[in-house]
ROSE-4610 file (N, C-alpha, C; in Angstrom, 1 decimal, always signed):
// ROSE-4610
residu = [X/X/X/X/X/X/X/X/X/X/X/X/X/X/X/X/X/X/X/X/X/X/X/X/X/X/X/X/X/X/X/X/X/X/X/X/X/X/X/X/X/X/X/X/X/X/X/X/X/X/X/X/X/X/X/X/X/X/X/X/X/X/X/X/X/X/X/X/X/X/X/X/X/X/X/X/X/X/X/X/X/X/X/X/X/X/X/X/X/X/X/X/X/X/X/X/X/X/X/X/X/X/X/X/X/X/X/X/X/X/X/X/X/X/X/X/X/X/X/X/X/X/X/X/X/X/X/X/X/X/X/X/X/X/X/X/X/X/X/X/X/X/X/X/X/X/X/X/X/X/X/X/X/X/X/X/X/X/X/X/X/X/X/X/X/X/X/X/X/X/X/X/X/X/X/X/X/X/X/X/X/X/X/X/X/X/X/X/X/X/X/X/X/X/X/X/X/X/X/X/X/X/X/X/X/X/X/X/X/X/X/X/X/X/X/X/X/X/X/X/X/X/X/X/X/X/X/X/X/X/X/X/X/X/X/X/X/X/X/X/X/X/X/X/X/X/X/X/X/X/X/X/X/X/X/X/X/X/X/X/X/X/X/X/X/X/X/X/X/X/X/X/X/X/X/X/X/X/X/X/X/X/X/X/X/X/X/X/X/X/X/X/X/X/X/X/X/X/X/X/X/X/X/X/X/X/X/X/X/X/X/X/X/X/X/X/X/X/X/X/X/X/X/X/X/X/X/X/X/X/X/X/X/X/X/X/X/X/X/X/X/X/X/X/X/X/X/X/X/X/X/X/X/X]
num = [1/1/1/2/2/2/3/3/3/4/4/4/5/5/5/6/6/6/7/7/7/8/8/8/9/9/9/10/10/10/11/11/11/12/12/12/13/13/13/14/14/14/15/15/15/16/16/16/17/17/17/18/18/18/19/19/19/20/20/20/21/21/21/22/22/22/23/23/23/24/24/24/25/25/25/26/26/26/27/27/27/28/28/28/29/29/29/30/30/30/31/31/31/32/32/32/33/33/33/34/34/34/35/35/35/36/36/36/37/37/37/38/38/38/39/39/39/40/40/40/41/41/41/42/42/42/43/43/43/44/44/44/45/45/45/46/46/46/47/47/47/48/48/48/49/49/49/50/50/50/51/51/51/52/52/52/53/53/53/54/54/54/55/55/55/56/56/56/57/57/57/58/58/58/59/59/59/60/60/60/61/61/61/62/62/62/63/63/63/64/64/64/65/65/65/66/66/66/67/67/67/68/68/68/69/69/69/70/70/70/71/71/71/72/72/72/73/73/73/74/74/74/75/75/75/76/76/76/77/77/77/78/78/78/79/79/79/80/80/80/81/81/81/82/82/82/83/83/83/84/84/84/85/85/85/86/86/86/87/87/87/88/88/88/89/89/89/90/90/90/91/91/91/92/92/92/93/93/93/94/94/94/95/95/95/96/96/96/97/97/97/98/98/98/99/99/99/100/100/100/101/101/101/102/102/102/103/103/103/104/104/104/105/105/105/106/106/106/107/107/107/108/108/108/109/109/109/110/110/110/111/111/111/112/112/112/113/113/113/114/114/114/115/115/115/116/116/116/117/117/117/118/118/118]
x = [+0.8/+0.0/+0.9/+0.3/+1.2/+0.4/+1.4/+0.4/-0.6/-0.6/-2.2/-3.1/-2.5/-3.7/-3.9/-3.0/-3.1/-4.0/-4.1/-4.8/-6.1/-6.4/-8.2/-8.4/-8.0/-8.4/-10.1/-10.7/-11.8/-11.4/-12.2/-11.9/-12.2/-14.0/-14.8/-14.7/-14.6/-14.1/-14.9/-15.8/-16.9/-16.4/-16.3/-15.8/-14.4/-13.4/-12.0/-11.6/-12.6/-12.6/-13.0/-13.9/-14.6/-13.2/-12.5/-11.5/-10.3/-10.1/-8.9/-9.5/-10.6/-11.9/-11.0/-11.3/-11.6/-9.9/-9.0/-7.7/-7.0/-8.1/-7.4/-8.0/-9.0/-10.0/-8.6/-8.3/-7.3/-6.1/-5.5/-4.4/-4.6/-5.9/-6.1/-6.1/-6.9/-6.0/-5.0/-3.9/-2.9/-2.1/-0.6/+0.2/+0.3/-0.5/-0.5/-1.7/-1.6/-2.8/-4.0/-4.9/-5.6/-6.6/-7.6/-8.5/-7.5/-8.6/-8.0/-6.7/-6.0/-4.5/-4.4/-4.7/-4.1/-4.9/-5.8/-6.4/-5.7/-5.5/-4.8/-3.4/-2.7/-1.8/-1.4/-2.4/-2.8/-2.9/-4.3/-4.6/-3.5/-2.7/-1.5/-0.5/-0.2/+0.5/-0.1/-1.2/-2.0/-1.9/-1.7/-1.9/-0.3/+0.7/+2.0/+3.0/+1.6/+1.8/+1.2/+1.9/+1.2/-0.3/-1.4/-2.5/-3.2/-4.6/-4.8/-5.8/-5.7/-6.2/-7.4/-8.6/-9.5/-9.3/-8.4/-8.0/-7.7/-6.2/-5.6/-6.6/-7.8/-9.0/-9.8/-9.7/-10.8/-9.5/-8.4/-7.7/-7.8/-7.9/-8.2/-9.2/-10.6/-12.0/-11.6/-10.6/-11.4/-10.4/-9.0/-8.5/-9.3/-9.9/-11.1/-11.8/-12.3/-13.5/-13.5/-12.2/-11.8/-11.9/-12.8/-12.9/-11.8/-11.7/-10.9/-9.9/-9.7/-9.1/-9.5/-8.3/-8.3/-8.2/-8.8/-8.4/-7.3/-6.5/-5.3/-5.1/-6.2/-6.5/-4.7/-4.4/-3.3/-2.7/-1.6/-0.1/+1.3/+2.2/+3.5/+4.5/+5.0/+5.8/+7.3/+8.1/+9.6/+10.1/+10.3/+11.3/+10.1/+9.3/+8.6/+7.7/+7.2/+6.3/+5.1/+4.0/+2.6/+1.7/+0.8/-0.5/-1.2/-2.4/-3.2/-3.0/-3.4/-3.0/-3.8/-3.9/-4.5/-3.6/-4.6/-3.7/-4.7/-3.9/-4.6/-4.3/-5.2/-5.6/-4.0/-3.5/-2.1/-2.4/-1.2/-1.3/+0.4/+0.0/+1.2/+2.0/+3.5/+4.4/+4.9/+5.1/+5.5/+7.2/+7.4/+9.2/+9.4/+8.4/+9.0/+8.1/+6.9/+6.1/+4.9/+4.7/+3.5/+4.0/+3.1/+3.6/+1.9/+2.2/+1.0/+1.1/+0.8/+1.0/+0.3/+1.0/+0.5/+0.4/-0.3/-0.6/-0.4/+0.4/+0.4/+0.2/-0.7/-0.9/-0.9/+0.0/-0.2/-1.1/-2.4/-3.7/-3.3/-2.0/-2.0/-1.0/-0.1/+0.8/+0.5/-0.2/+0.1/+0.5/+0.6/+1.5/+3.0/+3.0/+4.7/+5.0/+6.3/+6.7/+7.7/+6.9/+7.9/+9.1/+9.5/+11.1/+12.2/+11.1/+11.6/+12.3/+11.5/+12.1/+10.8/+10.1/+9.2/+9.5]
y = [-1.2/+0.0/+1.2/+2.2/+3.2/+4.2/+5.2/+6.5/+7.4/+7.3/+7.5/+6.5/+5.3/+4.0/+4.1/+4.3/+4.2/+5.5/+7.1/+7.8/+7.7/+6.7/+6.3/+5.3/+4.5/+3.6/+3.9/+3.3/+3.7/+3.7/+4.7/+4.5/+3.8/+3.3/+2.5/+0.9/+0.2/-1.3/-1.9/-2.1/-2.9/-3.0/-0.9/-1.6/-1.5/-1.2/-1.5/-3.3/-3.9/-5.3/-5.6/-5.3/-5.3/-5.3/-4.2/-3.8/-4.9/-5.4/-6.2/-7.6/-8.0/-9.2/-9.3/-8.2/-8.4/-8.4/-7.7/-7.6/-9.7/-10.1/-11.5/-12.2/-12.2/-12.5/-12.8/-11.1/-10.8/-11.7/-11.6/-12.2/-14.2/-14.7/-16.1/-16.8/-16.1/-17.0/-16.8/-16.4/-15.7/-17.2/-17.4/-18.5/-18.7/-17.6/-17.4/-18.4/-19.2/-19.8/-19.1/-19.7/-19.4/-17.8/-17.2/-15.6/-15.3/-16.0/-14.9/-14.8/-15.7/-15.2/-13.9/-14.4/-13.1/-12.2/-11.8/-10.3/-10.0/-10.8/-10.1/-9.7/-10.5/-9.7/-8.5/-8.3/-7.0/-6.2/-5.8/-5.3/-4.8/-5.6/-5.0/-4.4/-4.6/-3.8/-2.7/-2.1/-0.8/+0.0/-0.8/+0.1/+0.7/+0.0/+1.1/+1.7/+2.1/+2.4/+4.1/+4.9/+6.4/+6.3/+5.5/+6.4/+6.7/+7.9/+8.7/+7.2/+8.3/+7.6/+6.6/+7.1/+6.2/+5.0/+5.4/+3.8/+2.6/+3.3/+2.5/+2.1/+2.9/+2.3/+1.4/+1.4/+0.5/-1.1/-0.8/-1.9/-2.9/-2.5/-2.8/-3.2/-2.5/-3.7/-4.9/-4.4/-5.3/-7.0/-6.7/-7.9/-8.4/-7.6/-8.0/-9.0/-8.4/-9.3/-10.3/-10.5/-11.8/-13.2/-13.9/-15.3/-16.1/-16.7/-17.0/-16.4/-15.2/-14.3/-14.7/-14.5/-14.4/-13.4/-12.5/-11.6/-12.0/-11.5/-12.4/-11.1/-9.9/-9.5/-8.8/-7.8/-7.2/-8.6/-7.9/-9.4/-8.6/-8.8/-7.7/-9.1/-8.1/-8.4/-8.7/-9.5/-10.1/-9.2/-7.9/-7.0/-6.4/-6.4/-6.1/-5.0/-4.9/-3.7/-4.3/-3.9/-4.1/-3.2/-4.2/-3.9/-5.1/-4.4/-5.5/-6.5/-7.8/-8.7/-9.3/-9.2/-10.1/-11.6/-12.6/-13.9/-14.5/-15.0/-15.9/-17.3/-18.0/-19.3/-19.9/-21.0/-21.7/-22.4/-23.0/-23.4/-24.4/-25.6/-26.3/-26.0/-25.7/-25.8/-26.5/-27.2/-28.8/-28.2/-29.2/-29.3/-28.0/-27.0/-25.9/-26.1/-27.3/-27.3/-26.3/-25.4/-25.3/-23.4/-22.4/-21.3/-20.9/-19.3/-18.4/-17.0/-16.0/-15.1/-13.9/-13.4/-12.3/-11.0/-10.2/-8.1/-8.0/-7.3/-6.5/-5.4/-4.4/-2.8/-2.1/-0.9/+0.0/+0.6/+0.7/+1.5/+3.0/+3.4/+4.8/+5.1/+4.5/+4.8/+3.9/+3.1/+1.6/+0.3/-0.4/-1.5/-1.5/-2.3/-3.1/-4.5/-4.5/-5.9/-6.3/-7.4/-8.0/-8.1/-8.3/-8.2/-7.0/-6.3/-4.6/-5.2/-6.5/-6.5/-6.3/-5.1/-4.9/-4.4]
z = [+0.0/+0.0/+0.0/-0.6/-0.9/+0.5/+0.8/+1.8/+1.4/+0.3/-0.2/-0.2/-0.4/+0.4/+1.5/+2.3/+3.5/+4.6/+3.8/+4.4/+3.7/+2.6/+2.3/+3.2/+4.0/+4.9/+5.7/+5.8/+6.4/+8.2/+8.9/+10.3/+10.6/+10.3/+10.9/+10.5/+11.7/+12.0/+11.3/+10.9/+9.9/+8.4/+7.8/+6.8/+6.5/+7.5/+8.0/+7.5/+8.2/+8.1/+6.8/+6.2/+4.7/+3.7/+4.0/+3.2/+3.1/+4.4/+4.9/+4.3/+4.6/+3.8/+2.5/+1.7/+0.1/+0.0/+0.7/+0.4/+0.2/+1.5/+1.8/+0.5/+0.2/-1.1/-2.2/-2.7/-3.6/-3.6/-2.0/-1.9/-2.6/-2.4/-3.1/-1.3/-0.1/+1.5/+1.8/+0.9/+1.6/+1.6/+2.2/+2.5/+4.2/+4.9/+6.0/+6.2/+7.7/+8.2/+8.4/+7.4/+7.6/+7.7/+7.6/+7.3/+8.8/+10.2/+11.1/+11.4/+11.2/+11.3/+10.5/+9.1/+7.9/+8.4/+8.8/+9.1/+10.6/+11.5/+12.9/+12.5/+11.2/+10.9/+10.1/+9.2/+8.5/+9.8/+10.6/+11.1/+12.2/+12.6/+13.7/+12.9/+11.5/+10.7/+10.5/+10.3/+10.4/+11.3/+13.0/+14.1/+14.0/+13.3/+13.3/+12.1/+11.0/+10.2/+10.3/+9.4/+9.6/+8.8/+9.9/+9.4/+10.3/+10.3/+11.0/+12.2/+13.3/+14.7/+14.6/+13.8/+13.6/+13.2/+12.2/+11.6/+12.4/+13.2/+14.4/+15.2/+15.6/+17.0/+16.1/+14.6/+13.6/+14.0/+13.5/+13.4/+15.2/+15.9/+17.4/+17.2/+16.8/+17.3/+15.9/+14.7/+14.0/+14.5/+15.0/+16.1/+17.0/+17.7/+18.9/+18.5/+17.3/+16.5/+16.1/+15.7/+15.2/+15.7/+14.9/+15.4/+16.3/+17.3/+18.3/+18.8/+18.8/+19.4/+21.3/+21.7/+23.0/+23.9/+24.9/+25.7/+26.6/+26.7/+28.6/+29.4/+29.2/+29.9/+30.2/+31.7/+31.7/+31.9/+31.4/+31.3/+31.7/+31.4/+31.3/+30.5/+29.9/+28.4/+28.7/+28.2/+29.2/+29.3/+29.2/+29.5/+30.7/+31.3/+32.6/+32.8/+31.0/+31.0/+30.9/+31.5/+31.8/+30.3/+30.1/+28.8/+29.4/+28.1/+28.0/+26.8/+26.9/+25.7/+25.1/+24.2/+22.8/+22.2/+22.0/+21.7/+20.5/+19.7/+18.7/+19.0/+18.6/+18.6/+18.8/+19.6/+19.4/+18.0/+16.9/+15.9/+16.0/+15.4/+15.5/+14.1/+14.3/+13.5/+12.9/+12.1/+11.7/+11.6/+12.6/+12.6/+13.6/+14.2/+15.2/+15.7/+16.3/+17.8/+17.3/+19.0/+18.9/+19.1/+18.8/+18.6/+19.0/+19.8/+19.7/+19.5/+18.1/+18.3/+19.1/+20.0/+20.8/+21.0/+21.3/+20.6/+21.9/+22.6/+23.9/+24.0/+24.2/+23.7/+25.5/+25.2/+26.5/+26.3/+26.8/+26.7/+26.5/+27.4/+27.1/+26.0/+25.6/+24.2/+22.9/+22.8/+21.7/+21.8/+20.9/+20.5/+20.7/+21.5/+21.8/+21.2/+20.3/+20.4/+21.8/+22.4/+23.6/+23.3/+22.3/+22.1/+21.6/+20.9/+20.3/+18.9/+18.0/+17.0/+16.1/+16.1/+15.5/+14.0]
């Protein structure tokens, strides 16, 4: 997406998700497991990308929304900073086990990667 894609974004999470829908459509499923995977990972690329605020609070309900998404409620992240956390479904790896990916957001600044290799 170019930054002109990116400031047409819709704020609103319905058709935020509509958009991110037809994108996964386009992509053919994606090589990623599975819609909600590919949309929680769209969707957390949006929250740290330059577009305007609505977008970022659309990209949050539309992870919320997402089929088996998990709340874990506050957590704190290995370097010992406290958020709240989002979890997707665990998924087994063939030949690397079992893996879950997880959104830690500080309610008052954003999204953190627990590792800072964002």
């Amino acid at each position: 997406m170019t930054y002109a894609d990116l400031r047409k974004l819709p704020g609103d999470s319905a058709k935020l998700e509509k958009v991110l829908a037809d994108l996964y459509e386009e992509d053919g499923g994606s090589e990623i497991r599975g819609r909600t995977e590919w949309m929680w990972r769209q969707a957390a690329n949006l929250i740290n990308l330059p577009v305007r605020a609505e977008v970022r609070a659309a990209a949050y309900r539309v992870i919320a929304g997402l089929p088996g998404i998990r709340s874990l409620g506050e957590v704190t992240d290995p370097l010992g900073r406290k958020g709240v956390g989002f979890a997707l479904p665990a998924t087994d790896r063939p030949d690397y086990g079992t893996a879950r990916s997880e959104l830690i957001v500080d309610p008052a600044t954003g999204p953190r990667c627990p590792t800072r290799r964002c």
